[in-house]
N, C-alpha and C positions, 0 to 999 in steps of 0.2 A: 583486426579492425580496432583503431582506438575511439576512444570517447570524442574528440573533437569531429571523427568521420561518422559516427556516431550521429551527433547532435547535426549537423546538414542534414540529416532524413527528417528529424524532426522539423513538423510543415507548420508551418506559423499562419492562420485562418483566423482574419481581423471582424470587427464585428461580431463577434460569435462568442456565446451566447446571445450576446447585447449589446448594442454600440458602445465604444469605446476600448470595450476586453479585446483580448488577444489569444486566443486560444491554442495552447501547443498539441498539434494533434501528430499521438506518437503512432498511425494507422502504418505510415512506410517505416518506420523502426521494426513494428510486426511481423510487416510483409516481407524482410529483408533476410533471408535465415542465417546471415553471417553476423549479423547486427545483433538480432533476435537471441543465437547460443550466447554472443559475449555479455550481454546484459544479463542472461541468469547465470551465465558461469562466474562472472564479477559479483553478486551475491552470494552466489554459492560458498566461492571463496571467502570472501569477505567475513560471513560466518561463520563458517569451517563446519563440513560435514561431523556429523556422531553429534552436534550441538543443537538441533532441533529438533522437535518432537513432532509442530504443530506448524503450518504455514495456514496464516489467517488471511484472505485477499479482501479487500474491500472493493463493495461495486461500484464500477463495471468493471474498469479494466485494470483493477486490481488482481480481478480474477485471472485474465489472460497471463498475467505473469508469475501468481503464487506459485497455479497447477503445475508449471516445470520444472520452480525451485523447489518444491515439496517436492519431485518426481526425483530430483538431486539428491535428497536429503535423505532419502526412504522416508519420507515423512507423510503425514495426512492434513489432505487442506482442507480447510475450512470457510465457509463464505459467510463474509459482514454485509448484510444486507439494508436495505432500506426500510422502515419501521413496515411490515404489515404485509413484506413478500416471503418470507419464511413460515414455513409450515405447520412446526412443530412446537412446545414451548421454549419461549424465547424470554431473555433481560433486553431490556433496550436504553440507552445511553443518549440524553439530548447533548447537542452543541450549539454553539451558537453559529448563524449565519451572517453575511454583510447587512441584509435585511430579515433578522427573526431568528427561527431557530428548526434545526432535524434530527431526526431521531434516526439511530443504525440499531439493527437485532443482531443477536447472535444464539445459535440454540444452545437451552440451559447444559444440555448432556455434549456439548460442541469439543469439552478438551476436559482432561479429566487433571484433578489437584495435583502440580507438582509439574508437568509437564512444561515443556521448553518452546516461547513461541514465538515462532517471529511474525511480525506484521508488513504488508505489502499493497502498496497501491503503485500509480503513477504518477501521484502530481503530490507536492507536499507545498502545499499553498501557506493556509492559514495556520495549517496545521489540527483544526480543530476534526478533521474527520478521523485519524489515525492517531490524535490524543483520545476520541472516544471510541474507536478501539481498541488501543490498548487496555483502558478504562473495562470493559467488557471482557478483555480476555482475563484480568486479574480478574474481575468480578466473580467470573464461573472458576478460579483456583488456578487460571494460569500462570506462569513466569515470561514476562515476555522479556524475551532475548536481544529482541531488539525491532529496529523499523527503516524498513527499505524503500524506497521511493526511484524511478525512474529522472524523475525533475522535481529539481526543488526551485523554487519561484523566490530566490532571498529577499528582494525588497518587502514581500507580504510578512514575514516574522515567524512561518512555522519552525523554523528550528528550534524558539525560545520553546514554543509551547510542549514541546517533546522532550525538553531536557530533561537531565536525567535516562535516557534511552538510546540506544546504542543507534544512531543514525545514520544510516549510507545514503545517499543519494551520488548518482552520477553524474548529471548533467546541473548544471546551474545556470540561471538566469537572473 
């Protein structure tokens, strides 16, 4: 399956969150398990196994696709959480938003100094959720390797804000 049969699954849901957005909901990319292996086998690649330590997913559905590439990697995931769902101690890193500003945790003992890590969501918008986790994984002594995205949103401008950082994304819009 290539990227362009790919990107048809992903379902385009207008209004949502809030009049005007457009929301790419990658739920049939998920559900598709042909879809689903090429997307983390294209990271995988992309990376090259024996090169990461650490796969950090940011919530939500960062998660669904760290756990199989770290599963790739022989690697340990990690989850970048929303300020104040994390259990344990935690750094937390503000961004800024369209309106205001959020915070992501990460646990302090999350990846130890030295260590190789790559970052993993699905949508690389602004870019400000997966500049502050990157932000978070150097903080606690990580290297991060680079930063993987399912969709990147180019008219929004997250690429600039990630420069510097090994950037994959599949899908563009």
């Amino acid at each position: 399956m290539d990227i362009d049969q790919i990107k048809t699954l992903v379902r385009d849901v207008p209004d949502f969150p809030e009049p005007g957005i457009v929301f790419r909901d990658i739920t049939p990319v998920l559900a598709d398990p042909i879809a689903f292996s090429t997307i983390i086998d294209l990271i995988v690649v992309h990376f090259g196994r024996g090169n990461v330590d650490k796969v950090v997913g940011i919530e939500a559905r960062g998660f669904l696709l760290a756990a199989p590439v770290a599963y790739h990697f022989g690697a340990g995931v990690v989850p970048v959480r929303k300020k104040g769902k994390l259990p344990f101690e935690t750094l937390d890193e503000e961004y800024a938003l369209e309106y205001g500003t959020a915070a992501l945790e990460i646990h302090r003992d999350a990846v130890v100094s030295g260590e190789r890590v790559l970052v993993v969501d699905d949508v690389l918008a602004t870019g400000g959720t997966a500049r502050a986790a990157a932000n978070l994984v150097e903080r606690v002594g990580g290297q991060v390797r680079g930063i993987a995205c399912l969709i990147e949103l180019d008219a929004l401008g997250g690429r600039e804000r990630v420069s510097g950082y090994d950037l994959f994304t599949l899908i563009h819009y």
